[in-house]
C-alpha positions in Angstrom: 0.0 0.0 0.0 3.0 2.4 0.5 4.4 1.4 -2.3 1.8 2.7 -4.4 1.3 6.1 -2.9 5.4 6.6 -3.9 4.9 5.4 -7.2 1.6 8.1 -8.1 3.6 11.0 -6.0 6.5 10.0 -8.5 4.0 9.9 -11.7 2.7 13.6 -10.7 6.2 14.9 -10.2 7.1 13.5 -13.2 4.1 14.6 -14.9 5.0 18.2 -13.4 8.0 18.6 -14.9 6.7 16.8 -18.2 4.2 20.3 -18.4 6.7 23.0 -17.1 9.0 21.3 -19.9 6.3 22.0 -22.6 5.7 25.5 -21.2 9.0 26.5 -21.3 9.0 25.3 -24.6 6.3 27.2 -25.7 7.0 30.1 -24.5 10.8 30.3 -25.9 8.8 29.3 -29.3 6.4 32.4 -29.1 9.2 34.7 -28.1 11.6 33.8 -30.9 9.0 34.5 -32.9 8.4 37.9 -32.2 11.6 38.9 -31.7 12.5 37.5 -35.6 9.1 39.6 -36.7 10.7 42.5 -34.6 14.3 42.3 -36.2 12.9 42.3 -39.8 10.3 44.9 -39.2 13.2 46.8 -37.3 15.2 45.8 -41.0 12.2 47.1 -43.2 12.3 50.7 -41.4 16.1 51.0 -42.0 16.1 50.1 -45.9 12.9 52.1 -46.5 14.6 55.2 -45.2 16.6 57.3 -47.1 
């Protein structure tokens, strides 16, 4: 019986940091994004401008 409440705390801590993982992941995603829209909008001013 002890056995098994070890193993399902392990599966949710494992679990957790399966999910803070993904977060992370997205998160870096979305912000690499914007700062590659930023850097060719920044890019766009500079060679429109005379």
């Amino acid at each position: 019986m002890e056995s098994s409440y070890l193993a399902l705390i392990e599966l949710f801590i494992v679990a957790a940091f399966v999910v803070g993982w993904g977060v992370l992941e997205i998160v870096g995603l979305r912000l690499d994004k914007k700062r590659e829209r930023e850097k060719r909008e920044a890019k766009r001013e500079t060679s429109d401008q005379p």
